[in-house]
MIZAMI-143819 format. One record per residue: z, y, x of N, C-alpha, C in turn; residue in one letter. Coordinates in steps of 0.2 Angstrom, whole numbers, plus 5000, padded with zeros to 4 digits. Each point is the difference from the previous one (the first is absolute). Example, Ala and Ser with C-alpha at 12.3 -4.5 7.8 and 13.67 -1.06 7.14 Angstrom:
<sites>
503949725066500050064996500050065004A 499650054998500150065004500350054996S 
</sites>
This chain:
<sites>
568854435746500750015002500449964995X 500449985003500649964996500750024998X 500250014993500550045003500449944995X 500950015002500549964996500450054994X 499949964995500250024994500950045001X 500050044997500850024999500349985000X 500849985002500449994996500450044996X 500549974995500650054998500550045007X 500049955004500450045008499650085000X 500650045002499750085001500650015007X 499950075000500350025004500850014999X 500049994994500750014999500449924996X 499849954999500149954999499549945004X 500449955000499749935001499849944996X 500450014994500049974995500250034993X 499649984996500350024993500649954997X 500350044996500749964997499749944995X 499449995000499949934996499649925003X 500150025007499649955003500449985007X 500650004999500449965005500449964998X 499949915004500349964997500049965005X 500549944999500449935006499550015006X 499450015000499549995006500350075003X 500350064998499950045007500850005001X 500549975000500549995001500049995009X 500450075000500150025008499750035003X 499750054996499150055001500550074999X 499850045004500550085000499150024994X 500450064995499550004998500250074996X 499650024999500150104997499750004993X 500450014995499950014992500050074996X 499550024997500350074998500049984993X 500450044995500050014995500550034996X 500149994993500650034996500749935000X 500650084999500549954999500049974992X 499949944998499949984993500749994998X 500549985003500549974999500650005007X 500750014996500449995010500749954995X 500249965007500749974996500450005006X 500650005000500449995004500649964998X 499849945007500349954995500549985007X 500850015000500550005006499850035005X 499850075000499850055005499349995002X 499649934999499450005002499450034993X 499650065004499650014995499449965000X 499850004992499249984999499450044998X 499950015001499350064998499249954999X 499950024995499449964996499450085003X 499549975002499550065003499449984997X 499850044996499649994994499350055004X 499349975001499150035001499749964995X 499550024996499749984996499749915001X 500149995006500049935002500749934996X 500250045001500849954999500850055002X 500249945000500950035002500249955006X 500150025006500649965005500750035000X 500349975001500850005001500050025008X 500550065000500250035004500749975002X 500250005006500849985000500450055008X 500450054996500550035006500449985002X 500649985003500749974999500250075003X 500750005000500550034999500050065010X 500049945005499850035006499550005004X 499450024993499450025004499950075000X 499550015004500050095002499750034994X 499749944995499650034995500350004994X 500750005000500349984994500150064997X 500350065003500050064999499350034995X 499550005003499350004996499849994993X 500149915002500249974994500450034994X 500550005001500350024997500050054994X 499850045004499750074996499549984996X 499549975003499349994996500349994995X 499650064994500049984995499249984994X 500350004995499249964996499550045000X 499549975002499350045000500250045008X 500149995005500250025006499349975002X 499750035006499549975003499949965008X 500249975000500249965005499649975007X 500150005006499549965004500649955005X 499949965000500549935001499749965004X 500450025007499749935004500749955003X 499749955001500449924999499849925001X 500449995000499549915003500349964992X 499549974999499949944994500549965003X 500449994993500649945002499949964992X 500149945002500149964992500750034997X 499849994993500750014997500449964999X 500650014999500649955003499849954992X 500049925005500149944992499850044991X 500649994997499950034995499850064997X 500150055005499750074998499149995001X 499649965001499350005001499750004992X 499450044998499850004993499349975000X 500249964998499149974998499650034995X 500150044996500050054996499450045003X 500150015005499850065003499449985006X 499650055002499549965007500650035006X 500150045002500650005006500749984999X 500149984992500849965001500249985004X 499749955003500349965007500450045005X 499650085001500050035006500550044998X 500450055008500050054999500050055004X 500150075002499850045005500750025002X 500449985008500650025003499850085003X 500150034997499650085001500350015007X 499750035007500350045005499750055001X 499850044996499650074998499950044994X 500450044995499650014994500050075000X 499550034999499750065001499950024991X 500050094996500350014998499150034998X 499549995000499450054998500050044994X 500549994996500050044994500549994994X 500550054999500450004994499949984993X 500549984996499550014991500950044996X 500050044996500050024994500549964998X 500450014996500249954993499450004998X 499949934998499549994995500250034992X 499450014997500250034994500149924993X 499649955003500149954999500149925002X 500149945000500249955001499449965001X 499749995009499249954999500049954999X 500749964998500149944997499349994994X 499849904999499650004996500250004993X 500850005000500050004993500650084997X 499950045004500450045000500150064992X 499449984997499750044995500050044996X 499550035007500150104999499550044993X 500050034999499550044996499450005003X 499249995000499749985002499750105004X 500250024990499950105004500350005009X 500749984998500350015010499649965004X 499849955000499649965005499250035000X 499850044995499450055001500250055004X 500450015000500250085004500249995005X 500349925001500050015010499849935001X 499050045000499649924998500049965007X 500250055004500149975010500549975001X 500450004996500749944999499749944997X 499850014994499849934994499749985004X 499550025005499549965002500249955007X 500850025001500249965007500449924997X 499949994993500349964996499649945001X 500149935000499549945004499649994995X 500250024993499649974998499350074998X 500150065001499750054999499549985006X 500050015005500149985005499449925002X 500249954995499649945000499550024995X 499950044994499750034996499250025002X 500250065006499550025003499549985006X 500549965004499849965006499549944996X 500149974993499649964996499450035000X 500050064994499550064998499549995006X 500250035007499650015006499749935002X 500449955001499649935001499449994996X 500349984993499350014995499450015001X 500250075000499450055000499549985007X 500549965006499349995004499849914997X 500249964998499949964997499450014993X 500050074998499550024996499350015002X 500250055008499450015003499649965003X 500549935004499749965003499649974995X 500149994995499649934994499350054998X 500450044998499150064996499349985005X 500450035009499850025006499549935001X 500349945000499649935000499549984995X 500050054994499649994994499650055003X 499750065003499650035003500150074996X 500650024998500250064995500050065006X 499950064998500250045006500250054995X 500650015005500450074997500150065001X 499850054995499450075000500850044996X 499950035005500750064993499550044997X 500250044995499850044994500550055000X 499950034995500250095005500450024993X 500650035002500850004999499850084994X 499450035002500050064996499249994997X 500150034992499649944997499850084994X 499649974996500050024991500349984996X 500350054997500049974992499949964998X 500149914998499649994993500249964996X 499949984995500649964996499949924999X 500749985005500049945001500549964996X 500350054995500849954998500650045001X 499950035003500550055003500050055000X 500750065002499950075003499950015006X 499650045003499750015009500550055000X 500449995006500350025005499650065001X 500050075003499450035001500250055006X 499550015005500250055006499550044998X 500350105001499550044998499750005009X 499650034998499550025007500050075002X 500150005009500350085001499350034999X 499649975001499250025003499550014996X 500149974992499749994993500450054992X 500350045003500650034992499949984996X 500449984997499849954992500049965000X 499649955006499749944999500649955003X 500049944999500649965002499549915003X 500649995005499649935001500649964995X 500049964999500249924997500249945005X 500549995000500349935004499849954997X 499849935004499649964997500649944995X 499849994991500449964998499649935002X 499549985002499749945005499550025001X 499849965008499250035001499349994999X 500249984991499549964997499250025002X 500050064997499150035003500049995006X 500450015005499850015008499749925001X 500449954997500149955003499349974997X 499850024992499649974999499250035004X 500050085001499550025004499849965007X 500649985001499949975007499749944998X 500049954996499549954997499450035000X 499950064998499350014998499650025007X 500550045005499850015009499849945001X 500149944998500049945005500449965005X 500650024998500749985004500149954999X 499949944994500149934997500549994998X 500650015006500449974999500850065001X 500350044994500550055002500549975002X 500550035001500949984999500150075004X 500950014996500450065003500849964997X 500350035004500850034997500150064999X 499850014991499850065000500550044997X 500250075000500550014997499650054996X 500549984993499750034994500550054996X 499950054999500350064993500149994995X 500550024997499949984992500750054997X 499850054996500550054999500249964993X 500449944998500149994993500949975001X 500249994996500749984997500249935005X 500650015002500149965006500649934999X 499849945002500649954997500149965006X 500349965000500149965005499749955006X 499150024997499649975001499350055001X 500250075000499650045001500350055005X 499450045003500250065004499350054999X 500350045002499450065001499649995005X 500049985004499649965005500149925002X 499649995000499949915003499649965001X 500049945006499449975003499749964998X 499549994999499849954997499249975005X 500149934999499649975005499249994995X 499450075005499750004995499349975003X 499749964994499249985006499449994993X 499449995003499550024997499549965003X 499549974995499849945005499150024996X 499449975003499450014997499649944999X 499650014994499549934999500649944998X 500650014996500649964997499850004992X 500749954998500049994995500850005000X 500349994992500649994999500549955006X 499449945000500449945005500150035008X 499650025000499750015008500650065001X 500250064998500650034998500649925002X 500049984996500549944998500249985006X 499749955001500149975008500150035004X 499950075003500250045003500750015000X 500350014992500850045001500249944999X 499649934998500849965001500049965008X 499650025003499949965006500550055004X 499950084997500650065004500749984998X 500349984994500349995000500449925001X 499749955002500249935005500250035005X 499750055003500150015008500850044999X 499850054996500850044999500549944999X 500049974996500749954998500049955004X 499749985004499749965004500850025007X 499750074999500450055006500849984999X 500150014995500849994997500049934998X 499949945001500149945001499949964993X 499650034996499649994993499449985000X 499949954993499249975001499850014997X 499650054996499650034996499449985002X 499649954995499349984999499550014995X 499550024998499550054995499749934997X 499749974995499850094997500650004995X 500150095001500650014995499849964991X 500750014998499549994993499750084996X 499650014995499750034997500049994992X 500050064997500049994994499850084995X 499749994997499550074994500350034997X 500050075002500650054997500150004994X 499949974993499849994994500549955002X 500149945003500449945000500750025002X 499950045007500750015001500450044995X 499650044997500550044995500449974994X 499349944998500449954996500449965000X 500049985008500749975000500650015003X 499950055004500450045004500450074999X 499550024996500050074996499950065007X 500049965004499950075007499549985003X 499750065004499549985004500149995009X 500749994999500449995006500749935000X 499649934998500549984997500549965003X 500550005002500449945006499949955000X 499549975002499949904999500549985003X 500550025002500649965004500249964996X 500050024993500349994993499849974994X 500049944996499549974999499750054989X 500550025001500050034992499350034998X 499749964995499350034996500350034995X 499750054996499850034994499649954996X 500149994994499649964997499750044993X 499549994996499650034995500349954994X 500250034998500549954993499550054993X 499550034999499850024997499549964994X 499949935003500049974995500449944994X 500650005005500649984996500350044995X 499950074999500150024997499450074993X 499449955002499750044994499949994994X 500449974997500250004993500850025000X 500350045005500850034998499950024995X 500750024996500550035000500350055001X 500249985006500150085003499650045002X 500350064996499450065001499950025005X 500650005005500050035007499349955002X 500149945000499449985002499349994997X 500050014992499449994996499750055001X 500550075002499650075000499850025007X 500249955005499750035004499449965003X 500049944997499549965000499250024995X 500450044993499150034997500050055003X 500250035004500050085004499749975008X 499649955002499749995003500449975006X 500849974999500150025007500449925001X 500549975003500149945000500649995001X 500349945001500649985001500149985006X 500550005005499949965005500749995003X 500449915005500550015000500149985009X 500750015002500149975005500649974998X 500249945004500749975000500450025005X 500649984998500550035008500549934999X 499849965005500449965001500950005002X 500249964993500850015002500450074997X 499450044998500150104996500549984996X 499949954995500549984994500750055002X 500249985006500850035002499750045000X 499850064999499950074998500550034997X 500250044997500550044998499650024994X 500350034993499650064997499750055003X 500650045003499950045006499550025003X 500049945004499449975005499350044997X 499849924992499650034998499850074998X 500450044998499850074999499850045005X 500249975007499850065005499549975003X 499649944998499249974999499450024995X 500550044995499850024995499650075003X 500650045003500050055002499450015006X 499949965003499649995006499349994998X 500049984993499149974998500050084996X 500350024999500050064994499850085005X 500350005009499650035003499349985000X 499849945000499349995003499450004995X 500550024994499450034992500249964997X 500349935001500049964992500550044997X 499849984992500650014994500649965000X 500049945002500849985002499749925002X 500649964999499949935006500449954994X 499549965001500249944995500349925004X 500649984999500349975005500349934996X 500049945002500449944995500249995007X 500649934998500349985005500149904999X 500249975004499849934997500649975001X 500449994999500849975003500149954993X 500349965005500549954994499349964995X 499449995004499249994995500050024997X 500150054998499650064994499950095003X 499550014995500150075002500650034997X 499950085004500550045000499650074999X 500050054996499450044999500350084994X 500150065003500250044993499250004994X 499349985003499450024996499949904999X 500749955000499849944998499749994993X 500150034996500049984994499450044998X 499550045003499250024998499649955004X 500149935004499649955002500249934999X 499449965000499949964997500149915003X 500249954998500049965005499549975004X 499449994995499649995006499850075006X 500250074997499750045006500649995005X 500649984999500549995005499949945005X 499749944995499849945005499650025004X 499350034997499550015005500150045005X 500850064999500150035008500249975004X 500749954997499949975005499949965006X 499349964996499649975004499550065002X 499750045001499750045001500450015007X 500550025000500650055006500449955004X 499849924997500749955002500650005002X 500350044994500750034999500449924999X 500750035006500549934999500650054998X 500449945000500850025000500050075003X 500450044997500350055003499350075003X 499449984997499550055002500050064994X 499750065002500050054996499250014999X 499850034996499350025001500150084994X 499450025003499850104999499350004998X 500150044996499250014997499950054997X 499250045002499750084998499649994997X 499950054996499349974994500050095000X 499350015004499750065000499450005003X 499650075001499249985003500149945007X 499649985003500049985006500250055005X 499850054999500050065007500850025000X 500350014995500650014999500849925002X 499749944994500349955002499949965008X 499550005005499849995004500850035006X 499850075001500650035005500750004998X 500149994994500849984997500249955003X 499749954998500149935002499949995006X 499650025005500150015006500750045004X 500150074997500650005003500549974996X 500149964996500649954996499849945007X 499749995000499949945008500350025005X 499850065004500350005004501050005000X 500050044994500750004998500549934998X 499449964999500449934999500049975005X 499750015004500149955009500650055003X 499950064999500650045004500749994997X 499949974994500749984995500049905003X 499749994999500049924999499949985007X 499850025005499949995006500049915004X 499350004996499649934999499949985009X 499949945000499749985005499550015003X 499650035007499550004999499549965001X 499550014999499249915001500050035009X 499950065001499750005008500550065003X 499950015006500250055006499650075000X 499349994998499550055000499549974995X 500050064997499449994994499550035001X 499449985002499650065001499349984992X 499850064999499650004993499350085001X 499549944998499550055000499850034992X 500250064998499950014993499250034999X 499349984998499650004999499650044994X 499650065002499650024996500450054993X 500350045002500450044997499350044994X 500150054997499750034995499850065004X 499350004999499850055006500150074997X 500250024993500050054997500550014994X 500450074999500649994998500050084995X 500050014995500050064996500750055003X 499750085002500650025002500450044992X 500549995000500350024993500050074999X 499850065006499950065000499550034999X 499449975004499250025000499849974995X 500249944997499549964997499449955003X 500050045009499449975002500349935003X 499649965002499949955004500250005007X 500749985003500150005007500149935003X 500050005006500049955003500849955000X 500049945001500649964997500250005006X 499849995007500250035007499750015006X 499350005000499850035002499250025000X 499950095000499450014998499349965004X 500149995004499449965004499849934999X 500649954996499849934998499649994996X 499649945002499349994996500249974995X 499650004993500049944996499949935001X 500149964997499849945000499249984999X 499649995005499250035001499949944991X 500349954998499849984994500150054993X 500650055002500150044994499850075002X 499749995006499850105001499650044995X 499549954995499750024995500450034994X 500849994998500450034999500150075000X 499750025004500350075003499550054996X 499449974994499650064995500349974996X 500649954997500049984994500749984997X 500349985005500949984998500250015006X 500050065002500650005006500649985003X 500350014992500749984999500149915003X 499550005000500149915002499849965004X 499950055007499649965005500549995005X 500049955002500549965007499650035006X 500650015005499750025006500049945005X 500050025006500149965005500550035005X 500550024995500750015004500349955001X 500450005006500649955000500750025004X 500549994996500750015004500349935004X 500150035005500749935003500450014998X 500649964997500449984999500849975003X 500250035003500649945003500649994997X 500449984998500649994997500250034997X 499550034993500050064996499950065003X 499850005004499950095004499150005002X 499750064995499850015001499650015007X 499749955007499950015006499450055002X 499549984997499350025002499450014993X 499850075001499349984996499350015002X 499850004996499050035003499749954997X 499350015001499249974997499650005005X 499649974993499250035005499850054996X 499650065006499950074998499450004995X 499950044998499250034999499850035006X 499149984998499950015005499250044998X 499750004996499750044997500150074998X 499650055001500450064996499850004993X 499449974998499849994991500749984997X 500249945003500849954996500650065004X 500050035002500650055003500150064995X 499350044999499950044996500349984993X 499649954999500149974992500750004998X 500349975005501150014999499950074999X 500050065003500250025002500050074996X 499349984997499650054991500649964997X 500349945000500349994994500750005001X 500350045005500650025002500150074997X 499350034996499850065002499850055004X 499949995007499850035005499050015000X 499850084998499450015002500049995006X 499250005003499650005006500350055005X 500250054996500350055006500650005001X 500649984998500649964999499949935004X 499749955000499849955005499950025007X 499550045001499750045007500750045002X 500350034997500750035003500449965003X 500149964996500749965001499849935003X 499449984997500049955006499249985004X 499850075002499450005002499849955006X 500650015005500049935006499849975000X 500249954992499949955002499449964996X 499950064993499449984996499350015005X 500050065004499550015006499849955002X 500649965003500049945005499649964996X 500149984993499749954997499249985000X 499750095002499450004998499549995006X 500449965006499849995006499749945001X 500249954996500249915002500749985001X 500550014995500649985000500049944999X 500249955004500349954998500549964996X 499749944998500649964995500750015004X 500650024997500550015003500749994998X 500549975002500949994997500350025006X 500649994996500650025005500749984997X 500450055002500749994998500650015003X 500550054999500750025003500449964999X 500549995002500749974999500650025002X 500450044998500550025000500549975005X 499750035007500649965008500650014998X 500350064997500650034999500449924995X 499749994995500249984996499949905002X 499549985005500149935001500450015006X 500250055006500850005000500549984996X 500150034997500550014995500149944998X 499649954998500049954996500449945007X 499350015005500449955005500650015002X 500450065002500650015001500550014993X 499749974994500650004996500450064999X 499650065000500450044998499750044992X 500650034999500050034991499550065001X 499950045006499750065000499650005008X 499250034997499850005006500350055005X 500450054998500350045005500449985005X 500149924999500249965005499749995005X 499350005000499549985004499650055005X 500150064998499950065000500450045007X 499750005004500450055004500250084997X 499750034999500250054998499750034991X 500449974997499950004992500250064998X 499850024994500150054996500649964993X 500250064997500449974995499550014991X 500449964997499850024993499550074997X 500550055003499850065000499450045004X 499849935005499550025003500450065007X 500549985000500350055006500349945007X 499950045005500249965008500450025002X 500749974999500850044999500150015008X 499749975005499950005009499850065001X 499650014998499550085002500050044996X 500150004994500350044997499250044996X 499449944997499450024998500049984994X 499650024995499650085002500750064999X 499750055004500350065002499650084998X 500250044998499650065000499650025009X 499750044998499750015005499850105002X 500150035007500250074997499550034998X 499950094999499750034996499350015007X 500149995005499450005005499549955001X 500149934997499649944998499950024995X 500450024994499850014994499250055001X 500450045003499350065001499149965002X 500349985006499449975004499749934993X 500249974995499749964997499850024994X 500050085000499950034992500449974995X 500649995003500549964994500450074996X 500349984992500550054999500649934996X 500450045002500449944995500250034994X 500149994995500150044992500549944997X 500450054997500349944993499749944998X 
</sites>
């Protein structure tokens, strides 16, 4: 059987308001949609007719039976418009636009539905409180670019399917109600009417399912998966969001690799970008040193440098003491900072002194010489050696910490970002993409004292360091890796364990007995004792490479139906109390 594809034409239209143009001039043709806009210009009206496709211009004049109609129409009015395509007079045609040329001489407008004063202005630059556009999120969402946002999102995502779907990935859902287990986060938790007491958990990713599914013999996973997370919300987080998740079997770090950059070509590819692999990479011991973050902007070319041995015979104490106390010096330049302010530098001061340092030590270089309140505890050759060290010129400033590394590493890194956001440099690329490699599989918790995971419990060590794991824990690199894109954190994952002898072993040094293991993650240590295969993977936050592609500050932009800071959906009006006959049936009580 052969059947023909749909059109947009329905029963109540013939054409959408974004796809007529000079070719249908003199076509009678039927448009529905909203009034965007009306003018009236010498008794002739204009009405702009706004459907998620485009806008065509509507035209009344003064003795048409439709003018009355017209008239009234007001904004957000819903409209069905039928008329013949006429060119627009000479200089009223807009190239601007895909239907500029045209316009519709209406001899019918039918009236399918009224609107409200709006409570606000769908202009794109109108700029509302973002609380009111959450509250009438079915307005924000009629705005073009709200609007082009989404329709992107949805494209995507089948651009996502098609490439996996060609690699031979198959896409398995995972199940929405879940267990407890401690993944980095708080579990969202639904009680059970059926179980008193006992509660499911919403999944904060569907790591165990996904990797059980490696151990079935599924080879190859992926999902758009949506994941839970009860924590502190920013502009870049939500209580829930989707993340493109896949799991692959008998891999390795690369074989991962090739994968997400070959997915991502296709993406940028989509929006008229040429991204080509292999991304660059670099050892999270590296990027910390010169980035100070494990998230760094390559857009921008600013290193961190180790100036620790220019000055090991100081002077200064600040720096002689925190050099015999184990810890180092280290500086970034900020080209052109000179014109800084005192000011300036104090509330840079202030910003390192959030991130733990004791304060921030800054010269300036104008007029060729330095410029420095701490000039006079350094010496000339350690001032020549900065410079050449930093290749400071005219009018540079340069900033320097002298504390542990663990401490001077994230100062410095948020003084970087601060100084691109002040200094607002040129950038080397369009898209930076960065593979950060091999994070520390183990991290001291400062409460229990025990040994927890740095991100995630199931990554392997590094098979040349796993003999680490009876004897220096503290120092064994994993086979973790994040994606990176324009300092946003994209994607992380590894390769898993796959043994339950190496699973265990984390997991005694997490502190978790055998029956604490079998509780909490019986699934999937079970599964191990079958023939588990070698195995990796990796999520990446959909939500948030929206975000990035469409240029927006927050992924609530991207988001059809967002929650705010406080975790509440000003649209529906969630979360909400629920009455005392749910309460009843769920063995709930609510208390102070």
């Amino acid at each position: 059987m052969t059947t023909t594809k749909p059109s947009k034409q329905t029963a109540l239209r013939t054409h959408t308001c974004g796809e007529l143009n000079a070719s249908n001039n003199g076509q009678t043709v039927t448009l529905t949609g909203w009034v965007d806009s009306k003018r009236n210009h010498g008794g002739v009206l204009f009405i702009n007719l706004r459907d998620l496709y485009g806008v065509t211009q509507v035209v009344a004049g003064p003795d048409s039976p439709v003018f009355k109609t017209a008239e009234e129409a007001k904004s957000e009015y819903v409209l069905r418009v039928t008329g013949s395509v006429r060119p627009r007079p000479g200089a009223n045609a807009n190239k601007n636009m895909p239907t500029g040329e045209i316009e519709i001489e209406a001899a019918d407008i039918t009236v399918l539905n009224v609107s409200q004063p709006l409570p606000f202005d769908l202009g794109e630059h109108a700029g509302v409180l973002e609380e009111t556009r959450l509250k009438y999120r079915f307005l924000d969402l009629r705005r073009p670019l709200m609007a082009h946002n989404l329709v992107l999102r949805s494209r995507l995502s089948q651009v996502v399917r098609n490439y996996l779907y060609s690699l031979d990935f198959n896409e398995i859902e995972t199940p929405m109600l879940t267990r407890s287990t401690p993944e980095g986060a708080r579990d969202f938790v639904v009680p059970s009417r059926n179980a008193p007491g006992e509660f499911y958990a919403l999944p904060q990713s569907p790591q165990q399912f996904k990797q059980v599914l490696m151990m079935s013999g599924m080879d190859r996973y992926f999902q758009l998966a949506r994941n839970f997370r009860d924590e502190e919300l920013r502009s870049d987080r939500q209580p829930e969001h989707t993340q493109i998740d896949l799991e692959m079997s008998f891999v390795d770090e690369q074989d991962v690799a090739r994968v997400v950059e070959g997915l991502m070509g296709e993406i940028f590819a989509h929006i008229g970008e040429q991204i080509s692999g292999p991304f660059p990479e670099i050892e999270f011991t590296d990027v910390m040193l010169k980035y100070g973050s494990d998230k760094p902007d390559l857009r921008y070319a600013l290193e961190i440098k180790d100036c620790s041995s220019l000055f090991k015979d100081s002077q200064f104490k600040v720096f002689s003491g925190a050099l015999a106390d184990g810890g180092a010096v280290r500086a970034i330049k900020g080209e052109k900072a000179a014109a800084f302010s005192r000011g300036d530098m104090d509330k840079l001061t202030e910003l390192v002194k959030k991130h733990g340092a004791k304060g921030l030590v800054w010269l300036r270089f104008k007029d060729g010489k330095w410029e420095s309140p701490t000039l006079k505890f350094m010496t000339e050759p350690e001032l020549a050696g900065l410079k050449t060290l930093l290749d400071v010129n005219e009018g540079d400033a340069v900033f320097l910490a002298a504390d542990k590394p663990v401490i001077a590493a994230p100062c410095l890194g948020a003084l970087r970002n601060e100084l691109i956001a002040r200094l607002k440099p040129a950038p080397i690329k369009k898209w930076a993409f960065l593979w950060v490699r091999h994070f520390p599989l183990l991290e001291k918790d400062a409460e229990s004292g025990h040994w927890t995971f740095a991100h995630n419990p199931f990554t392997a060590p590094l098979p040349e360091e796993a003999h680490k794991l009876d004897t220096d824990p503290g120092n064994i690199r994993s086979c973790q890796y994040d994606l990176v894109l324009n300092g946003v954190e994209l994607g992380s994952g590894s390769v898993r364990n796959h043994t339950r002898a190496i699973q265990e072993k984390i997991f005694a040094l997490m502190g978790y007995d055998k029956e604490q293991v079998q509780r909490r993650f019986g699934m999937i240590v079970n599964a191990m004792d079958f023939g588990a295969p070698p195995h990796g993977g990796i999520g990446m936050g959909y939500d948030r490479l929206i975000g990035i592609i469409c240029g927006t500050e927050s992924i609530r932009d991207v988001i059809a139906f967002p929650k705010t800071t406080s975790g509440a959906c000003l649209m529906s009006d969630a979360p909400s109390a629920i009455d005392e006959g749910q309460l009843k049936e769920l063995h709930l009580k609510i208390t102070e």
